[in-house]
N, C-alpha and C positions, 0 to 999 in steps of 0.2 A: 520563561524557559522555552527554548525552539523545542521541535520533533528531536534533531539529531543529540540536541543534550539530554532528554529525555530517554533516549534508549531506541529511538526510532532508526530505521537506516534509508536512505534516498533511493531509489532504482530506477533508473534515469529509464523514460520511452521513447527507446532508441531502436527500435525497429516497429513495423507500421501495424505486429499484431499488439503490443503494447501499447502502444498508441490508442488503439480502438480500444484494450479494455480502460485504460487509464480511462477515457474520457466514457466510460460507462459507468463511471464513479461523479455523484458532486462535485462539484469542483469547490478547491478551497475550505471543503467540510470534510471533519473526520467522520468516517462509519468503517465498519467492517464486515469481513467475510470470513464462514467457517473454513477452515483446513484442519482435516483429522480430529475434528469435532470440538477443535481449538478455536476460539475468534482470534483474530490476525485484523487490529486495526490498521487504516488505510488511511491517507491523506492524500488525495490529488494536486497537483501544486502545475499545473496547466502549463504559467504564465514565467513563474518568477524560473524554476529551475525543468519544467517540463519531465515531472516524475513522480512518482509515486513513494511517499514515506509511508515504511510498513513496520507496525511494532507488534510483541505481544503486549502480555498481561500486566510483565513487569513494566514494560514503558509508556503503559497508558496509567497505571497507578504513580508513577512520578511526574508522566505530565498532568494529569485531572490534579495533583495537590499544588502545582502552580497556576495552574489554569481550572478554576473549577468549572464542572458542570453538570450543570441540575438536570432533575428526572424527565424534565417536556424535551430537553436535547438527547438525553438518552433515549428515549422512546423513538424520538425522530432519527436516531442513527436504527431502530432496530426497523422502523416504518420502511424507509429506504434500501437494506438489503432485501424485505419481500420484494421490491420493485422490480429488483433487477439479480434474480438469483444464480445466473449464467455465467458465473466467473471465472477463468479458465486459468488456472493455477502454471500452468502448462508456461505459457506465452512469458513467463519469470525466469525461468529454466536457464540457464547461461546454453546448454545446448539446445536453446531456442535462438540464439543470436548468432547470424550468420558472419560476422566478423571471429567470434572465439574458436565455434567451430573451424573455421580455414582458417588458424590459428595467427589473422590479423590482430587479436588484443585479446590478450588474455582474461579470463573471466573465471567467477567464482566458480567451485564444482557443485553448489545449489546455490538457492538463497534463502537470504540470513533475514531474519527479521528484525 
């Protein structure tokens, strides 16, 4: 099962503060970040679609039962958010993207997980 059938959604780093945080993530590896005391896993995906798939709870409980993953890789997704604790929720924002704003392409009114 992909991220997107899973419950995950794509969020393309399509401008250059996205960019920076994307690639402040693993690349290729899932981990996550709190938001409102929620984790919000993360997928960096660099190369194939250059973005970032972000689920909650429920989409990471339907991905782990097709994809399993044991306690040493959980641990090493919680290892890796102390690393980099700096993650700026903000730079996701649709009125972070200077094309929706000057209403060049439309864009969600937040984002969705």
């Amino acid at each position: 099962m992909s991220f997107a059938l899973a419950g995950f959604r794509a969020h393309p780093a399509d401008t250059t503060a996205r960019w920076a945080m994307m690639n402040l993530l693993p690349p290729n590896t899932l981990t996550y970040r709190m938001q409102n005391g929620q984790p919000v896993l993360l997928y960096a995906d660099p190369i194939a679609c250059g973005c970032v798939y972000m689920g909650d709870k429920t989409a990471y409980a339907a991905y782990k039962a097709s994809h399993p993953i044991d306690v040493a890789q959980e641990q090493r997704m919680t290892a890796e958010i102390n690393q980099h604790p700096g993650w700026d929720w903000s730079v996701w924002d649709s009125t972070a993207d200077v094309d929706v704003v000057n209403g060049l392409r439309p864009g969600p009114s937040h984002v969705f997980y």
